[in-house]
C-alpha positions in Angstrom: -13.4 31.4 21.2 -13.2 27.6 21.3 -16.7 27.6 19.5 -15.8 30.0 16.9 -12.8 28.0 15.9 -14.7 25.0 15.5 -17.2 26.7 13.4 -14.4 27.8 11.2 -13.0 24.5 11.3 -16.3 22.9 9.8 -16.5 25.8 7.3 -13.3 24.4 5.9 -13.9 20.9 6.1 -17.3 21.5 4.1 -15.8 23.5 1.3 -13.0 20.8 1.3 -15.8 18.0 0.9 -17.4 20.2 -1.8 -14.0 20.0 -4.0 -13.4 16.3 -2.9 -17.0 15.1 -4.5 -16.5 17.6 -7.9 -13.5 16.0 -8.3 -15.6 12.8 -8.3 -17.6 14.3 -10.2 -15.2 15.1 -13.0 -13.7 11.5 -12.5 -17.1 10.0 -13.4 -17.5 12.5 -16.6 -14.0 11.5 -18.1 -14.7 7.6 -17.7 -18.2 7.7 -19.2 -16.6 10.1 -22.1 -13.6 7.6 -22.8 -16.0 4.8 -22.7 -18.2 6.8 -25.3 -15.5 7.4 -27.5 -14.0 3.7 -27.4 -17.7 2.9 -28.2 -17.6 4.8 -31.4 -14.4 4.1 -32.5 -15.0 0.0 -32.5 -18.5 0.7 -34.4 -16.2 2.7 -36.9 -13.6 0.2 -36.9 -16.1 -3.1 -36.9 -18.1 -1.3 -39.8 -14.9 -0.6 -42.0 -14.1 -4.3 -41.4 -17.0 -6.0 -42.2 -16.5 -7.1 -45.3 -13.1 -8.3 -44.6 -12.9 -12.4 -44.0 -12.0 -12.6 -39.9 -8.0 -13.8 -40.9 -7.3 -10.0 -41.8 -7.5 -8.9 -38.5 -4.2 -8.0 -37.9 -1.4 -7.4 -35.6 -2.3 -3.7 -35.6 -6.3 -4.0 -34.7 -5.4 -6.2 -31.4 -2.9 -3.3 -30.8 -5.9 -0.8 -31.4 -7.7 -2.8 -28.9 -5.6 -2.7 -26.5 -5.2 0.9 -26.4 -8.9 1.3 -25.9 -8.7 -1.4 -22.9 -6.0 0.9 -22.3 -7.5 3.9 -22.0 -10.7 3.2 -19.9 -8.5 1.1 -17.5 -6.7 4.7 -16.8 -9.5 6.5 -16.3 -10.4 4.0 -13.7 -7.5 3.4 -11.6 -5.5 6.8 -12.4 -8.8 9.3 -11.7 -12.3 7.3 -10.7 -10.9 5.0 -7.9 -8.5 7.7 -6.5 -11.2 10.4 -6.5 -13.7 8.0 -5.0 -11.1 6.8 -1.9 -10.7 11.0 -1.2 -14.2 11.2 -0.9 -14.6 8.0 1.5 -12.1 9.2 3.4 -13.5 12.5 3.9 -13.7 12.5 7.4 -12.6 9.0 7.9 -10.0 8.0 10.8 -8.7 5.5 12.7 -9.9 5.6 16.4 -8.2 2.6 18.1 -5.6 0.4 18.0 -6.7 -2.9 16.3 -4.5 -6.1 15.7 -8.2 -7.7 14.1 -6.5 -7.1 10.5 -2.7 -7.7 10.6 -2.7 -11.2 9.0 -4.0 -9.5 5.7 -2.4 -8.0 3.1 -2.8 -4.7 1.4 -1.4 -2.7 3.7 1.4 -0.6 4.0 4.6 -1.5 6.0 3.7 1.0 8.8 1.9 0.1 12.5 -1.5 -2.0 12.9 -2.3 1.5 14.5 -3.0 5.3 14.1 -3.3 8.3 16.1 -6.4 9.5 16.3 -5.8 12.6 13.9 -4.4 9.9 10.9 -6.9 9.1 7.9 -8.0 6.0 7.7 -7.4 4.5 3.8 -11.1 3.1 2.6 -9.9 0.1 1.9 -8.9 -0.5 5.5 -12.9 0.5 6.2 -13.5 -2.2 3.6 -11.2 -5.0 5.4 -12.9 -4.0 8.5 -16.6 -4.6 7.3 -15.4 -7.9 6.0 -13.8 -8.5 9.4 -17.1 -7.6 11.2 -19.5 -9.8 9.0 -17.0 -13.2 9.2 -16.2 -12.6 5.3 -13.0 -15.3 6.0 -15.4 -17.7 7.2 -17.6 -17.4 4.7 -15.0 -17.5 1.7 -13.9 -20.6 2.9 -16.8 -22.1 3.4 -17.4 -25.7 1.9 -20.7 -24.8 0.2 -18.8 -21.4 -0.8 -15.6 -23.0 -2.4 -17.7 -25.6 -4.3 -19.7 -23.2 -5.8 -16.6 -21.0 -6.9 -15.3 -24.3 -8.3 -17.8 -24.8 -10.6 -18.4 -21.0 -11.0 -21.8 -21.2 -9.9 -23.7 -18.2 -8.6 -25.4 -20.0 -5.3 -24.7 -20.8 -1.8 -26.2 -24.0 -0.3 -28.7 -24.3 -2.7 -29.6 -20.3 -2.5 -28.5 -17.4 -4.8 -25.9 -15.7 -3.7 -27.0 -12.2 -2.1 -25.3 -9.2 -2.6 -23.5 -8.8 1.1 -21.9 -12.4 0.0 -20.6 -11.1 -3.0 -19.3 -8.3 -1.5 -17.2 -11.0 1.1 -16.0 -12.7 -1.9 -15.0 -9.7 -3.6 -12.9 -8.4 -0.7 -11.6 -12.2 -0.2 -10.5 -12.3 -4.1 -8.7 -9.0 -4.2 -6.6 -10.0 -0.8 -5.6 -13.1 -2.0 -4.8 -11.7 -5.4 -2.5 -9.2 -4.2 -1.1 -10.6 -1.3 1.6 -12.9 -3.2 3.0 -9.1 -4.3 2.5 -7.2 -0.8 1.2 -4.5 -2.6 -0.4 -1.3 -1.3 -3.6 -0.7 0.0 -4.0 1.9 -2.9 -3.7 -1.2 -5.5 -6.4 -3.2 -3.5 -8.8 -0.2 -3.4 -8.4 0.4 -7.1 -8.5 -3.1 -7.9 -11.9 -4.0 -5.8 -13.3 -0.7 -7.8 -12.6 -2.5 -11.1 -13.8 -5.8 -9.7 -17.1 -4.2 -8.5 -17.6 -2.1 -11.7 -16.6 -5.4 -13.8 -20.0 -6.6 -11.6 -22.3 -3.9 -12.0 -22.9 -3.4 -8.2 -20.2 -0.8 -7.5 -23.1 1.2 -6.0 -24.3 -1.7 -4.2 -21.0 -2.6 -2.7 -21.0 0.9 -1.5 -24.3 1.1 -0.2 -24.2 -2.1 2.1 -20.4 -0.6 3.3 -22.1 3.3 3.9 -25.2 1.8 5.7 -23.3 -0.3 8.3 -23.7 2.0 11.4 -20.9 0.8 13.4 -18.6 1.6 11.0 -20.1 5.1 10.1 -20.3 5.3 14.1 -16.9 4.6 15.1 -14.5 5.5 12.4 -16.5 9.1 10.5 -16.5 12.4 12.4 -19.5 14.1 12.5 -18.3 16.8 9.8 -17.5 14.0 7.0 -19.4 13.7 3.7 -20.2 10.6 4.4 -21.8 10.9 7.8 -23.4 14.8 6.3 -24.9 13.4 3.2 -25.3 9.5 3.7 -23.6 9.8 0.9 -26.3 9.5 -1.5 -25.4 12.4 -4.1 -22.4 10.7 -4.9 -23.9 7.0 -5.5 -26.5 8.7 -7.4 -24.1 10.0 -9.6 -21.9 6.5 -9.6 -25.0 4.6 -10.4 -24.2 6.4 -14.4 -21.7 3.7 -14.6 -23.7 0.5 -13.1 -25.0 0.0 -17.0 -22.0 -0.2 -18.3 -20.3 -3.6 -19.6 -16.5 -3.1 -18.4 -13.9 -5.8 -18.4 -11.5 -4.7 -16.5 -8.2 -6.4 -15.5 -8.1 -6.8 -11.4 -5.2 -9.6 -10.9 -1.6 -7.4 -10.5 0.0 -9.9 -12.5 -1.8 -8.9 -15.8 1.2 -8.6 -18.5 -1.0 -6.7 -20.6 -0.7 -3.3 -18.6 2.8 -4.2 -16.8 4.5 -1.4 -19.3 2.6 1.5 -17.6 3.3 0.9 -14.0 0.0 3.3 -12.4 -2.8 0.7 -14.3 -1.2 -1.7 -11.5 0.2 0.3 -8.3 
């Protein structure tokens, strides 16, 4: 009886991953198509202008800008990055009770704990790989800091890998966010933009997915993640690693302040 139930239990939890990643899926079609459309409407615009002396642009054309910013920046952080966390959560929980991460921010105001059955949010799987691979003592660093002072892309004399610009990433978006205690929801969206802004959102996600202690201790057997390796998904992500976006990741951006979601 116990067996059966179990089956019937995985039956669900597969058919719930298979909604979870079309929804991704859908995410990934909207943000390419609004990024196709913003494309073609600053050709149009650029080529209606260019005869015009560069004084005439006006008050309206940054205004028309700004709505395209607008725009993509929604289809990020109000469908990509919450379709993304549901799928990397799939599955995902908390198994112990950890202190490791209570002096950062990000986080919500309840317990440095969960019961066993409580989601873990990705971006606490994200804190915790930084945790794991000394992120704080690399970001701070001597050879690290004077290389972020002069915005310079190498580490004692070597190019900075990949894993190390994950570190920083996660470093940046903590330290950017926690001056305004926000959520863990407004990190996770605003280290997708970061890593997206980077091309190496599939990277990021790759080096995080391939860690085994973290797939190990935190992802049931049934997830997506620990089923598929995840690979369908970052196939389907790596559409948008060609893609130029500048996309605003500090809270404190005025720009966007009137539409409260670009920022929560």
């Amino acid at each position: 009886m116990e067996k059966i139930f179990l089956d019937a239990h995985s039956r669900i939890d597969r058919h719930w991953a298979i909604d979870i990643r079309a929804k991704l899926e859908v995410a990934i079609e909207k943000l390419l198509s609004t990024v196709r459309l913003t494309n073609t409407y600053s050709r149009h615009n650029h080529r209606d202008n260019g005869d015009d002396d560069n004084s005439s642009i006006t008050t309206s054309d940054n205004e028309e800008e700004d709505y395209e910013q607008n725009a993509i920046v929604l289809a990020v952080r109000q469908d990509l990055a919450p379709a993304l966390r549901a799928l990397l959560e799939h599955g995902l929980y908390e198994t112990n009770y950890s202190t490791a991460l209570a002096v950062w921010g990000c986080f919500s105001t309840r317990a440095n704990y969960s019961a066993a059955n409580d989601t873990m949010h990705a971006w606490k799987l994200f804190l915790k790989y930084y945790d794991m691979k000394h992120g704080n003592e690399f970001a701070n660093s001597p050879a690290r800091k004077l290389s972020e002072s002069f915005s310079l892309d190498v580490v004692g004399g070597k190019p900075i890998t990949i894993k190390q610009c994950l570190l920083s990433g996660i470093d940046n978006i903590v330290k950017l966010h926690e001056k305004h205690n926000k959520s863990m929801d407004s990190c996770f969206k605003s280290f997708v933009c970061y890593a997206l802004n980077e091309k190496k959102l599939v990277s990021f996600l790759r080096i995080i997915l391939k860690t085994v202690p973290l797939i190990e201790n935190y992802y049931q057997s049934w997830s997506y993640t620990k089923t598929t390796g995840f690979h369908d998904a970052l196939h389907s992500l790596d559409r948008l690693t060609s893609i130029d976006f500048h996309l605003p990741i500090n809270v404190s951006v005025r720009r966007f302040m009137n539409n409260r979601d670009l920022i929560e």
